[in-house]
C-alpha positions as CSV (number, residue, x, y, z in Angstrom):
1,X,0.0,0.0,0.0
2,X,0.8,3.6,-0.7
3,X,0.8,6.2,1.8
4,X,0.2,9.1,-1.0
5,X,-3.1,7.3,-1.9
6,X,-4.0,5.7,1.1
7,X,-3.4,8.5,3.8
8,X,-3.2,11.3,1.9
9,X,-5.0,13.2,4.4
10,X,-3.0,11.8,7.2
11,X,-0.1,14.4,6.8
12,X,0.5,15.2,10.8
13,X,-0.2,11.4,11.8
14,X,2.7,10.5,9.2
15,X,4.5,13.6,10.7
16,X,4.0,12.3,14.4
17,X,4.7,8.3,13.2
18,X,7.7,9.4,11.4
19,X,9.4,11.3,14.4
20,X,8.4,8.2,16.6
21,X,10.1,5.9,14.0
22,X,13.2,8.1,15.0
23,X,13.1,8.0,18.5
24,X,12.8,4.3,18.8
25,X,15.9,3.9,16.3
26,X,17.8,5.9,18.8
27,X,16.2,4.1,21.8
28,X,17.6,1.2,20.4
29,X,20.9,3.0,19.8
30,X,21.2,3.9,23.7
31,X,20.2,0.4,24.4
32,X,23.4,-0.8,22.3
33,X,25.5,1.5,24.2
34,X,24.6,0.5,27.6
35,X,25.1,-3.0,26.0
36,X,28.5,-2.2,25.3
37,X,29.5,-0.3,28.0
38,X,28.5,-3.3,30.1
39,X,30.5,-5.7,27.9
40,X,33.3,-2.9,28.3
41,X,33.1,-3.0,32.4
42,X,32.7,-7.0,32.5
43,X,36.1,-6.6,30.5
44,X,38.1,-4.6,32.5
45,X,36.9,-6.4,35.9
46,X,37.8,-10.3,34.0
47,X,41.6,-8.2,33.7
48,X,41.7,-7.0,36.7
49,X,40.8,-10.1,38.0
50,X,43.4,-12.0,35.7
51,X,46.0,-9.9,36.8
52,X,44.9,-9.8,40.6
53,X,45.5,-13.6,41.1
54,X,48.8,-14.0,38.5
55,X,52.1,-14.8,39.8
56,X,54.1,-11.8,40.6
57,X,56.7,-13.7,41.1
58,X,59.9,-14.9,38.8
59,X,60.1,-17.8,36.6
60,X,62.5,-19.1,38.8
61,X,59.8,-19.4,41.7
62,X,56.7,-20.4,39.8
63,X,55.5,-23.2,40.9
64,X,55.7,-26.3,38.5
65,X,52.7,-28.1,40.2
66,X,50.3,-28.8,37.5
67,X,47.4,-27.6,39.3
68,X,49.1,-24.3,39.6
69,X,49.8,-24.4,36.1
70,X,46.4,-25.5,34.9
71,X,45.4,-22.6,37.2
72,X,48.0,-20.3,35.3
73,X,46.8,-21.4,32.0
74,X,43.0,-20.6,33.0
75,X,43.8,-17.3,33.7
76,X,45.4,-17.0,30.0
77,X,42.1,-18.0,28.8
78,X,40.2,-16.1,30.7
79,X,42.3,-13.2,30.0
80,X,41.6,-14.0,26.4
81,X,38.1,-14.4,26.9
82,X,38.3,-11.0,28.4
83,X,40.0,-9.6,24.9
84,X,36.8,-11.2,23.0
85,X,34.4,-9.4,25.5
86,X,36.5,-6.2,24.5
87,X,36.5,-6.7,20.8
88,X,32.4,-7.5,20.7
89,X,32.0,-4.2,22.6
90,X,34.3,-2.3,20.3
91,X,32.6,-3.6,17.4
92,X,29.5,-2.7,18.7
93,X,30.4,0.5,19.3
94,X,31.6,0.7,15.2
95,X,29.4,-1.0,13.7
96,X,26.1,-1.2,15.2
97,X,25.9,2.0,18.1
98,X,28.0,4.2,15.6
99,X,25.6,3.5,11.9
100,X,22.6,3.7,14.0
101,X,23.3,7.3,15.4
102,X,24.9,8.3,11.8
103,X,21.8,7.5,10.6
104,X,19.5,8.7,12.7
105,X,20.8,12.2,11.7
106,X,20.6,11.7,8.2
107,X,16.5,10.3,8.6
108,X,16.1,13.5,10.9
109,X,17.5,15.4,7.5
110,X,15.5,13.6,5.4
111,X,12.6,13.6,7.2
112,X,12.5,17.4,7.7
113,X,13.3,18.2,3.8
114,X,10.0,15.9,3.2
115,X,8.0,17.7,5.4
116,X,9.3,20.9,4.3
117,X,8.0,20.0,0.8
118,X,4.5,19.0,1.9
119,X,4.4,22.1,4.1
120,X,5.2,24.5,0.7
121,X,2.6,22.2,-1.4
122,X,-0.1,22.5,1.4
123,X,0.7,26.4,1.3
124,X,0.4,26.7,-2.3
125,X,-2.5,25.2,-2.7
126,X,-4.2,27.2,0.4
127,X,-2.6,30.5,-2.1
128,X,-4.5,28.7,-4.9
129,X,-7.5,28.5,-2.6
130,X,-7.5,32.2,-1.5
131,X,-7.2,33.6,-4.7
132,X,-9.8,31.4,-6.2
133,X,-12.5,32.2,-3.2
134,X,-11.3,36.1,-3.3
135,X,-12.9,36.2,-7.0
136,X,-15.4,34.0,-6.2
137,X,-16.2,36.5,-3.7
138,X,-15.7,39.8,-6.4
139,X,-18.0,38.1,-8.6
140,X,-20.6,37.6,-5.7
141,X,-20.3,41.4,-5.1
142,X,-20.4,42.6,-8.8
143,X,-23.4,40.0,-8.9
144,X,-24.9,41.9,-6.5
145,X,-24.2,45.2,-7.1
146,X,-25.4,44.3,-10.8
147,X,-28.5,43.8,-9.7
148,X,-28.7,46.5,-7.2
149,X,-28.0,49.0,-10.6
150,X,-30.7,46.9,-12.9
151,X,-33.8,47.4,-10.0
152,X,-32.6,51.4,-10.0
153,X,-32.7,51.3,-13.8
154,X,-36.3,49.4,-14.1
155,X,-37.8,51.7,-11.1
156,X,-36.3,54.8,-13.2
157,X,-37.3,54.1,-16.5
158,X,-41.1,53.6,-15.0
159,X,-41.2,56.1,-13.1
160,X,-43.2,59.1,-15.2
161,X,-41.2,62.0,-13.5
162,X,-37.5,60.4,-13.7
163,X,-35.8,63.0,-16.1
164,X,-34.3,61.5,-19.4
165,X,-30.8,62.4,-17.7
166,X,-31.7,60.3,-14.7
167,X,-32.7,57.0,-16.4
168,X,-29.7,57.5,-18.9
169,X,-27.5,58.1,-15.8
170,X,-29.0,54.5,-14.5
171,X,-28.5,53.2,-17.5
172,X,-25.1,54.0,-18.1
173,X,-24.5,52.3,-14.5
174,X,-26.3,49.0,-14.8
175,X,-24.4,48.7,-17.8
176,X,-21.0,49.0,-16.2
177,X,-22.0,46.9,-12.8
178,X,-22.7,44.3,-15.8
179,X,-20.1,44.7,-17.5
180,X,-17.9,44.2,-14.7
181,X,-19.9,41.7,-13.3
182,X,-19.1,39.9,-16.3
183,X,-15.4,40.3,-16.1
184,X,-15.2,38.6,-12.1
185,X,-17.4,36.5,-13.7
186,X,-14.6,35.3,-16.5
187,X,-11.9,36.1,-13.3
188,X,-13.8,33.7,-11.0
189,X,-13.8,30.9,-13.6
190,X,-10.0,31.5,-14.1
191,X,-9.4,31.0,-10.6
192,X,-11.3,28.3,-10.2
193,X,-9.9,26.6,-13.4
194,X,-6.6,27.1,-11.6
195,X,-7.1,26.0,-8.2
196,X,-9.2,22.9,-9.1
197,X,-5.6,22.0,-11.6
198,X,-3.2,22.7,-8.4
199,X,-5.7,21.0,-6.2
200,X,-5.0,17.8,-8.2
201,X,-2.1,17.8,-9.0
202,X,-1.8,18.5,-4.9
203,X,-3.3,15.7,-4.0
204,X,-2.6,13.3,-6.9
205,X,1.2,14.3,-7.4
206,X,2.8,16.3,-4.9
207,X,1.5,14.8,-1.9
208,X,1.7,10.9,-2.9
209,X,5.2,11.9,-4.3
210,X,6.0,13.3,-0.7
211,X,4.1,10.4,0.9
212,X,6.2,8.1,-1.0
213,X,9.6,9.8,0.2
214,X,8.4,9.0,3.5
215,X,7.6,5.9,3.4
216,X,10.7,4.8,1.5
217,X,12.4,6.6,4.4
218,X,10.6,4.6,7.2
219,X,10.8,1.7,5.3
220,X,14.6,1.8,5.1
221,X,14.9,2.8,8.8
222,X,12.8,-0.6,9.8
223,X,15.6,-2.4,7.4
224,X,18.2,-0.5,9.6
225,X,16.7,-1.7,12.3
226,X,16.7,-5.5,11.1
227,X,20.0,-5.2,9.6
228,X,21.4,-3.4,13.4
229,X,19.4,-6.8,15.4
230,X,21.3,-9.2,12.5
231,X,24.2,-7.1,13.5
232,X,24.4,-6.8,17.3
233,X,24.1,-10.9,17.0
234,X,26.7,-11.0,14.5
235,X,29.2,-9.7,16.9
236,X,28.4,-12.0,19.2
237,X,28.6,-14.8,16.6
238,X,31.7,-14.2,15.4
239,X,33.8,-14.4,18.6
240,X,32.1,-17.3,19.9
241,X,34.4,-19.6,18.1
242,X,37.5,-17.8,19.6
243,X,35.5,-17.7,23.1
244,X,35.1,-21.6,22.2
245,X,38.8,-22.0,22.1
246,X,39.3,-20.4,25.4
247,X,36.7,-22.7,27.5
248,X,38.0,-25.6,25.6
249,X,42.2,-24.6,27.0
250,X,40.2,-24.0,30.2
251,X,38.9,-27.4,30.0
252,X,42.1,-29.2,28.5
253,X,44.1,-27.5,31.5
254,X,41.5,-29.4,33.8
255,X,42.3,-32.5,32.2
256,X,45.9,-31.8,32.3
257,X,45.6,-31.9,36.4
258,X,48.0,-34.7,37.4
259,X,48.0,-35.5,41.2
260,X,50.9,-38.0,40.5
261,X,52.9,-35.6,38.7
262,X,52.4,-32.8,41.3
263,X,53.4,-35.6,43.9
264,X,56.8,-36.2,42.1
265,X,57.0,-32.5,42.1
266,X,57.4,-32.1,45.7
267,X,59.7,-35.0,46.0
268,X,62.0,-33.2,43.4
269,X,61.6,-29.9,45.2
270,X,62.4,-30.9,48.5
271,X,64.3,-34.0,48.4
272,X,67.8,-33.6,49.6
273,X,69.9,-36.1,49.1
274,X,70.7,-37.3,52.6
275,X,69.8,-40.2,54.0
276,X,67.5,-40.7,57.3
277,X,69.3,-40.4,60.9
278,X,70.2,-43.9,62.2
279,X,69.5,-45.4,65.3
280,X,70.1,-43.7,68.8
281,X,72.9,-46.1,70.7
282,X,72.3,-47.7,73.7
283,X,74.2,-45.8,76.2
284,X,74.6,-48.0,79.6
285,X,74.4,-46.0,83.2
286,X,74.3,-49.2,84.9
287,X,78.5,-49.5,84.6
288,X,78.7,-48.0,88.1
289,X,76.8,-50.6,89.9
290,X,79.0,-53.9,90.7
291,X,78.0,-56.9,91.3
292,X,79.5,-60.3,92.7
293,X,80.4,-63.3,91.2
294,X,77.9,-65.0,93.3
295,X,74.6,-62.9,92.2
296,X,74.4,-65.8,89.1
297,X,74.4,-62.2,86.5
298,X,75.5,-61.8,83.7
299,X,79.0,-60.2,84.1
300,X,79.5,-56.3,82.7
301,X,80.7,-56.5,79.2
302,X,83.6,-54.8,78.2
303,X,81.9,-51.3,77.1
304,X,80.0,-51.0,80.3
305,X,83.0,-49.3,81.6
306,X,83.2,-46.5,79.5
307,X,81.3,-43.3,80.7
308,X,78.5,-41.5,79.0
309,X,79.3,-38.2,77.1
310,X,77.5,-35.9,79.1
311,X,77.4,-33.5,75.8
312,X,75.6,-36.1,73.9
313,X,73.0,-36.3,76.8
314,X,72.5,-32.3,76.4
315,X,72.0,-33.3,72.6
316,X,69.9,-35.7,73.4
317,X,67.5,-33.5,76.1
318,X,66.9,-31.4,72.5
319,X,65.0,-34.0,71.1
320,X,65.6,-32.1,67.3
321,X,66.5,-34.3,64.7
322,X,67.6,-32.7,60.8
323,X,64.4,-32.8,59.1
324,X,62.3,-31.3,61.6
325,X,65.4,-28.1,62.6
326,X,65.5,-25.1,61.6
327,X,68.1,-24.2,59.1
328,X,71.1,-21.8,59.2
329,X,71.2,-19.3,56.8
330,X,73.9,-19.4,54.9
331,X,75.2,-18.2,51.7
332,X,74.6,-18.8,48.4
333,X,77.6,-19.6,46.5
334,X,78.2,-20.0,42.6
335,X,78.6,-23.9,42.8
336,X,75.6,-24.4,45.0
337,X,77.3,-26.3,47.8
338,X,74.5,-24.6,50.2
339,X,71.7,-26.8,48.6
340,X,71.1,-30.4,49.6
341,X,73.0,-33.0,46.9
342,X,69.7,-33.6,44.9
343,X,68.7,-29.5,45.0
344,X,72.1,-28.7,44.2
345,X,72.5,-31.4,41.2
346,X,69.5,-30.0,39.7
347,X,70.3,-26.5,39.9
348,X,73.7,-27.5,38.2
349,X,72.0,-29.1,35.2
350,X,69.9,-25.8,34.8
351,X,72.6,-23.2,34.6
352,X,74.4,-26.1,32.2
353,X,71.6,-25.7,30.0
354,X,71.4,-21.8,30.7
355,X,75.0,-21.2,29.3
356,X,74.5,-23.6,26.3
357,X,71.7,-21.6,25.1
358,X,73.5,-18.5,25.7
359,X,76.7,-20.3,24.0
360,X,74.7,-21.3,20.8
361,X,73.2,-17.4,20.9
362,X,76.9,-16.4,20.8
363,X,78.0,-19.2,18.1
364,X,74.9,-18.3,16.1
365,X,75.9,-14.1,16.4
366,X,80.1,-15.3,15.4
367,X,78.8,-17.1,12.6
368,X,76.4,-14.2,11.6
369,X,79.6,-11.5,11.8
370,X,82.1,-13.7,9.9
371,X,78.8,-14.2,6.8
372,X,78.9,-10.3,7.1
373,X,82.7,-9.8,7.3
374,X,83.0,-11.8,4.4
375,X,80.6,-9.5,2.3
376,X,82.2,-6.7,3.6
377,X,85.6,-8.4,2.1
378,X,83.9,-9.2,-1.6
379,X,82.1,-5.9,-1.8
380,X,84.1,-2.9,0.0
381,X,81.4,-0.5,-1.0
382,X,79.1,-2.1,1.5
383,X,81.2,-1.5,4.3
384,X,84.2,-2.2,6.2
385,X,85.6,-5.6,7.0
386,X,87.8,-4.3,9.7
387,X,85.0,-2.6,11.4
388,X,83.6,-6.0,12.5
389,X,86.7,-7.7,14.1
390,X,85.8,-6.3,17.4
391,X,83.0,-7.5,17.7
392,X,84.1,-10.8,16.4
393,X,87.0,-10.5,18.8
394,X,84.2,-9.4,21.8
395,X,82.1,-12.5,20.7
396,X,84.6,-15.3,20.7
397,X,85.6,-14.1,24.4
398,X,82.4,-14.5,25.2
399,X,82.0,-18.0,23.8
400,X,85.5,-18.8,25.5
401,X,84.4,-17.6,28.7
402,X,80.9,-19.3,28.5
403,X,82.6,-22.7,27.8
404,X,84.7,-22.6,30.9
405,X,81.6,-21.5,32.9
406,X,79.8,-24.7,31.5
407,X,83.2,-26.7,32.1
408,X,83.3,-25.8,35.7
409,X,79.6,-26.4,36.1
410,X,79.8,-30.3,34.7
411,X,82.8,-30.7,36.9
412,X,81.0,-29.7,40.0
413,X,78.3,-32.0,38.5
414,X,80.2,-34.8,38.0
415,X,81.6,-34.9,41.6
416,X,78.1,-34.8,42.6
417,X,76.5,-37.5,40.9
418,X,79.9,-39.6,41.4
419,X,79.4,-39.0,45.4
420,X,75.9,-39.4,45.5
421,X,76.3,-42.9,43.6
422,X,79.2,-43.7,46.3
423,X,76.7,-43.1,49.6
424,X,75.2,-45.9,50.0
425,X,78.7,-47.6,50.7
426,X,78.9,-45.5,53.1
427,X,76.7,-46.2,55.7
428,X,77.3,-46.2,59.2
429,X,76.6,-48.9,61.3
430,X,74.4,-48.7,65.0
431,X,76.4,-49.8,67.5
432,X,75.7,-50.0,71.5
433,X,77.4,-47.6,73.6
434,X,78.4,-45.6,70.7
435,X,78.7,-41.9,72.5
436,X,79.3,-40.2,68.6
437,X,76.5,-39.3,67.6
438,X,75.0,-41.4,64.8
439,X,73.5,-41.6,61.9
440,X,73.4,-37.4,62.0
441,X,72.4,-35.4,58.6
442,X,73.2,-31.7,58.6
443,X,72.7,-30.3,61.3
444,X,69.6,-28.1,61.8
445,X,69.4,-28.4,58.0
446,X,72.7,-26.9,57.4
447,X,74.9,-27.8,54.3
448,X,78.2,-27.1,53.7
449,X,79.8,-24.7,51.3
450,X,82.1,-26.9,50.3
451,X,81.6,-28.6,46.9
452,X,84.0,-31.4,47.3
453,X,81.7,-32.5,50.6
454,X,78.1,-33.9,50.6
455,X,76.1,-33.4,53.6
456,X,76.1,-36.0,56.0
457,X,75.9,-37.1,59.5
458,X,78.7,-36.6,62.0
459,X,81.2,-39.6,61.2
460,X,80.6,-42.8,62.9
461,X,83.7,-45.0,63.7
462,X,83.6,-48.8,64.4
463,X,83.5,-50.4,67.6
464,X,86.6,-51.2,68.2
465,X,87.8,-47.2,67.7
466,X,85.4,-46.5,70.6
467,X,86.8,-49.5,72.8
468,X,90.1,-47.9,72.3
469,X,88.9,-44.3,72.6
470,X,87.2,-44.8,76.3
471,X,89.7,-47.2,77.7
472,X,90.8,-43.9,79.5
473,X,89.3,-40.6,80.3
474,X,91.7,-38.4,78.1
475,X,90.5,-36.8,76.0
476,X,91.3,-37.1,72.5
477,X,94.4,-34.2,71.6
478,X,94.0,-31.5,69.4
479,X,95.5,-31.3,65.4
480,X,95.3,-27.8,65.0
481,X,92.6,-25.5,65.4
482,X,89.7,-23.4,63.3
483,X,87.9,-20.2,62.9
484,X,84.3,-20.3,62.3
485,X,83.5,-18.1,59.4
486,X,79.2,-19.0,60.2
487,X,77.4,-19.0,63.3
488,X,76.0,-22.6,64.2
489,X,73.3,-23.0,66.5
490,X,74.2,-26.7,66.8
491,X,70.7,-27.9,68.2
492,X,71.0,-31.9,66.6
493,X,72.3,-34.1,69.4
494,X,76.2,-34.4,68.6
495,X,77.0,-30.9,67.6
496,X,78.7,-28.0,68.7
497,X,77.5,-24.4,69.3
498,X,79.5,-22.0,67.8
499,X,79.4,-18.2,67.6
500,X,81.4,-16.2,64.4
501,X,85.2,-15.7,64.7
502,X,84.9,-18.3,67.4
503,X,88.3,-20.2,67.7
504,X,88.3,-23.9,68.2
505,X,90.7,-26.7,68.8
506,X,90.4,-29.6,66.0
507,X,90.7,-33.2,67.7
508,X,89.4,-35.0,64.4
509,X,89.7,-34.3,60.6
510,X,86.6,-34.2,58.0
511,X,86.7,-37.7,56.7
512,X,85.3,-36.8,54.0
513,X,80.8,-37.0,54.9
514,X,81.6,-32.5,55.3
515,X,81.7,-32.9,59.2
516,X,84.8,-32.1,61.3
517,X,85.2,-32.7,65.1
518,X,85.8,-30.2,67.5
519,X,86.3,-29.0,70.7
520,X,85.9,-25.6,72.7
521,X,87.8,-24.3,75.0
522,X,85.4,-24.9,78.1
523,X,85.9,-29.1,77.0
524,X,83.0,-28.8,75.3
525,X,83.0,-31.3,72.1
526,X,81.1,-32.2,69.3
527,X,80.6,-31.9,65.5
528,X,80.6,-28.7,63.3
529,X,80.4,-28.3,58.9
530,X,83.7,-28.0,57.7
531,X,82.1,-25.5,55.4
532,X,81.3,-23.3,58.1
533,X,85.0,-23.1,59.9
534,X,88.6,-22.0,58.2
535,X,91.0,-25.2,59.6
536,X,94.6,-24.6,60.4
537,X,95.9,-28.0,61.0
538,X,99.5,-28.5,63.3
539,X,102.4,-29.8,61.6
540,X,103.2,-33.6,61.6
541,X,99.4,-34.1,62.9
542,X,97.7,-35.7,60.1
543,X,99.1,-39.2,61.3
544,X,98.2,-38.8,64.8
């Protein structure tokens, strides 16, 4: 249906729908903004949340736990999912919020040039309709007054005692009052000729051609608004693959969740390298108490005579063994001696691999210098050869230097896969009355800074050592003496306290398990990490 033929006396209706048609298309348009302001604000909080709960730590602390990792990787998802949410509000924004406001202001231009148009046809034709009804009017008059002169004229010319001057005088009048009578007459038809054409062509031209235009234009604003709904879905459509993509790494990192795997984890974390403490030795009080031949007992064995170490009974009143002490704090050094054997074998094998990549970076830039170099040298014009040797030169240090970092590092590796293979020959055995404390790890936790030593127990002599050791109550003499460079807090039964710069007198070497015997200057004895003291031993006591 047409609107020129069908309402084409409904011009302020299709004014009034036509500026409703305009508000709603910018309803809708504030609706799409507040749409994608929201999707802007759910955005910014999924960020904010992504980058409240990521690791602010280095790659060197994250956690390798695959549940933390899964985690980790969910955030990259959701983060991603968070971009999506971003790019459907910015494309909202473009192409759905931004056309429909563009276009509202063009129907607003539109619309008002249409009704503009009607308004100047509806005024022409009221001009029409004045000019027509103004001569309409004329001739009514000149109708009248017509007839007004004809009465004068018939009442003069029978009237006996009008003069001849009188009725030609009426005459003369009636004549003109017809005459122009006539002429609105002719003007009056003219007029009505003319406003009768206009009036059709008003209403059978102008105003359906105006209609028209306005229909067209709603028309085309109801397909904006179908083609903005298609639109505004469209957005959403076309990340929802990507979106997909990001619940389906969300749900692969849930799968990739591996309890056994994070359970190896924390053995390779944590696991040290030592091996458990041994047993406590029996230590018999009852040597003091002497019996007769005649009781029918069993007669004191030969260790019963030795006395109890009253600093192992201190150590003992502790009741702290290694893996439940607290550790010293000691220093990191470059070969990692401070670690555990297993902590420090695996940090060796990462800076190996850290230096060969950096190596290969270096091999890769030497390579890339002498390719360039050799240009240089077949075509002069591109630059100078010579310019590049010290770089060369700079690079090849580098390498050099690298290499012996990586050789130092596989030696230090080396020894400690080579000792770590050796320790379980190197077991100590439990024996009764054994007053050296046995079966010791480090200390409190502590290790040794030494990379040659491995961190074991105080060192546990044989039986018969012992038997010979507490035959008498001398003590044992002293081979030199030692500064200690660490505190110690010695709180594992069979160590020694020690403060910093504290001097003490050696009365047994480290053989080897990174422990060295000691004794203080009260009498005090016990064991303390080699690592931890600087040894000065006496001349000729090594054999003693």
């Amino acid at each position: 249906m047409s609107w020129g033929t069908e309402l084409w006396d409904q011009f302020e209706n299709l004014d009034k729908h036509t500026q409703w048609g305009i508000d709603f298309l910018e309803r809708y348009a504030k609706f799409v903004k507040e749409r994608l302001e929201i999707e802007q604000t759910y955005a910014k909080q999924l960020r904010n949340l992504v980058k409240k709960y990521c690791p602010k730590r280095s790659k060197d602390e994250e956690p390798r736990f695959t549940s933390c990792l899964s985690f980790y990787t969910i955030l990259n998802e959701l983060n991603d999912y968070a971009g999506q949410r971003e790019v459907v509000a910015e494309e909202m924004g473009h192409k759905v919020y931004g056309e429909l406001m563009r276009y509202s202001q063009d129907l607003k231009a539109e619309r008002k040039h249409h009704l503009q148009e009607g308004r100047k046809a509806q005024q022409y034709l009221d001009h029409c309709w004045k000019q027509m009804d103004n001569s309409k009017k004329k001739f009514e008059r000149e109708c009248r007054e017509a007839e007004k002169s004809q009465l004068i004229y018939e009442r003069l010319d029978s009237d006996i005692n009008a003069t001849k001057s009188e009725v030609e005088k009426a005459k003369s009048q009636l004549y003109l009052r017809t005459h122009m009578a006539d002429e609105s007459k002719n003007e009056y038809a003219a007029q009505l000729q003319t406003f009768n054409g206009e009036q059709w062509k008003h209403f059978n031209v102008a105003i359906p051609q105006i209609f028209k235009n306005l229909q067209d234009m709603d028309e085309r604003r109801t397909v904006k608004l179908g083609e903005s709904y298609r639109s505004f879905a469209e957005v959403e459509r076309r990340v929802i693959p990507i979106i997909s993509k990001c619940l389906e790494g969300m749900v692969a990192a849930a799968k990739a969740v591996d309890e056994k795997r994070d359970s190896t984890i924390v053995v390779e974390s944590f696991k040290s390298g030592f091996e458990p403490p041994g047993d406590f030795p029996f230590e018999d009080y009852s040597q003091n108490i002497y019996r007769t031949g005649s009781d029918g007992t069993i007669s004191t064995p030969k260790n019963e005579g030795v006395k109890p170490d009253p600093k192992h009974s201190m150590g003992k009143a502790k009741n702290k063994l290694w893996p439940f002490g607290k550790k010293p704090k000691a220093p990191t050094l470059e070969d990692f001696s401070h670690l555990p054997p297993e902590q420090r074998r695996k940090r060796l094998q990462q800076k190996i691999e850290e230096l060969n990549k950096e190596l290969q970076k270096e091999m890769d830039q030497r390579d890339a210098l002498n390719k360039m170099k050799d240009v240089y040298e077949k075509n002069p014009q591109m630059g100078d050869p010579s310019s590049l040797q010290p770089k060369i030169s700079e690079t090849i240090c580098n390498m050099e230097r690298l290499r012996s970092e990586i050789h130092k590092n596989e030696s230090w590796l080396s020894e400690v896969e080579g000792k770590q293979s050796s320790r379980g020959d190197r077991r100590p055995s439990a024996e009764v009355n054994h007053h050296t404390p046995h079966g010791r790890e480090s200390p409190e936790g502590s290790y040794t800074d030494d990379p040659s030593q491995e961190h074991r127990g105080p060192p546990q002599p044989d039986t018969h050592e012992f038997d010979d050791e507490f035959d008498d109550d001398d003590p044992l003499p002293a081979i030199g003496h030692c500064k200690a460079l660490y505190a110690f807090d010695g709180q594992n039964e069979g160590t020694l306290v020690m403060k910093e710069d504290e001097v003490l007198y050696i009365i047994e070497e480290d053989k080897g398990d990174g422990w060295t015997r000691a004794r203080k200057q009260s009498g005090e004895e016990g064991y303390v990490p080699t690592s931890y003291v600087e040894i000065t031993l006496e001349k000729n006591s090594k054999g003693s």
